[in-house]
C-alpha positions, 0 to 999 in steps of 0.5 A: 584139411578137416580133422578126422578121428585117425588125428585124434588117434595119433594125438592121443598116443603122442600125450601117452608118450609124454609121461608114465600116465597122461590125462586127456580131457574131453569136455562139451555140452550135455549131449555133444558126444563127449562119451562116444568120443571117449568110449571110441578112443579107449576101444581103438587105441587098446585094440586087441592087445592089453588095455593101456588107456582107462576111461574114467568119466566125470559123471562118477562125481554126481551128488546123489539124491539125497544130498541134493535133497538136503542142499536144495538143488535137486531140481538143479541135477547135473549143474556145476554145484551138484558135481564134488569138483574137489573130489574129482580133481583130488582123483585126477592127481590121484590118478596121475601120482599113483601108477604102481597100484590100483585106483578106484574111481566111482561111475555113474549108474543111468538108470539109477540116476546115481554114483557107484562108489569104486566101480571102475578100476584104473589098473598100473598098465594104464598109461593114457586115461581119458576123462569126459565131462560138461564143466572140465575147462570151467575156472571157478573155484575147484574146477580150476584144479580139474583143468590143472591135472590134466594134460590136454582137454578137447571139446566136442561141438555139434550142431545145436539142433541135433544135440537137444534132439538127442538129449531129450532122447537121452531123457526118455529113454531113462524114464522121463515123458516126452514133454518132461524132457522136453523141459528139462532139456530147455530149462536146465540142460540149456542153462548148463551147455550155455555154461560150457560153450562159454569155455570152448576157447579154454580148449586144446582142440575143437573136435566137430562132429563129423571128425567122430563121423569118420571112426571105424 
């Protein structure tokens, strides 16, 4: 039978119930779906009650501007070297060890385009945290640590032509012209999801779209 988002649900919940805090993965190219499908599960497994599942997203470790700049791979934004993969892996263990305190983790400012240093708070209730991110089953050098902290990882596949369609949606919407995205979303963009598709067969589970089709 095809997977559906009440699958996902029930999925979610058995590795919650595995350790005092479990760490899902959600990985996927860029413009797969990765963050409507993290934001999905948070919103219907916490529900009405208090909140027990966190959503941290990757994206918190972006490299800001002016550290691309002094590096030389500004034009390279959202590859694997501009992320602090070794600080992203060193919150998911922080994460899992640390469940009696408060863990800050950064996000990630769109309009901005920038990091935003402790702006998400991972409270002791948390009990399920779910990560999403291009590069979380990548094996090169700190990202192994990444696929090592967590308990499982899912990655979203979508048809091809509809996730160019939306990232370069994605980039207009933040600024970019239309043939500016259009660029980017051929030139770097493809170069990065081309990176990832090639760790789908690292994944637990592939979630297509039409499983996130079927969410409330």
């Amino acid at each position: 039978m095809p997977l559906t988002f009440d699958d996902l649900l029930d999925r979610a919940r058995s590795l919650a119930g595995r350790a005092p805090r479990a760490i899902l993965g959600i990985a996927g190219s860029p413009g797969a779906g990765k963050t409507t499908l993290a934001e999905h599960l948070v919103r219907e497994l916490n529900g009405a009650g208090e909140p027990w599942v966190a959503h941290v997203p990757m994206d918190g470790f972006h490299l800001a501007d002016v550290e691309l700049d002094r590096l030389g791979l500004r034009d390279r934004k959202g590859a694997p070297a501009t992320f602090d993969a070794a600080g992203y892996a060193a919150l998911l263990r922080r994460l899992r060890a640390e469940t009696d305190v408060v863990v800050y983790a950064p996000g990630f400012e769109r309009v901005l385009e920038q990091p935003l240093a402790g702006a998400i708070p991972v409270l002791p209730t948390a009990r399920l945290v779910v990560t999403e991110g291009n590069y979380l089953l990548l094996a090169d050098g700190s990202w192994a640590r990444v696929r090592a902290a967590l308990d499982e990882v899912w990655f979203c596949e979508i048809d091809e032509a509809e996730r160019v369609r939306r990232l370069v949606a994605r980039h207009e919407e933040f600024g970019k012209s239309h043939d500016q995205a259009v660029s980017w979303v051929a030139g770097t963009d493809q170069h990065n999801a081309d990176l990832v598709a090639a760790t789908r067969d690292r994944a637990d589970l592939v979630v297509p779209e039409t499983a996130l089709g079927s969410a409330p």
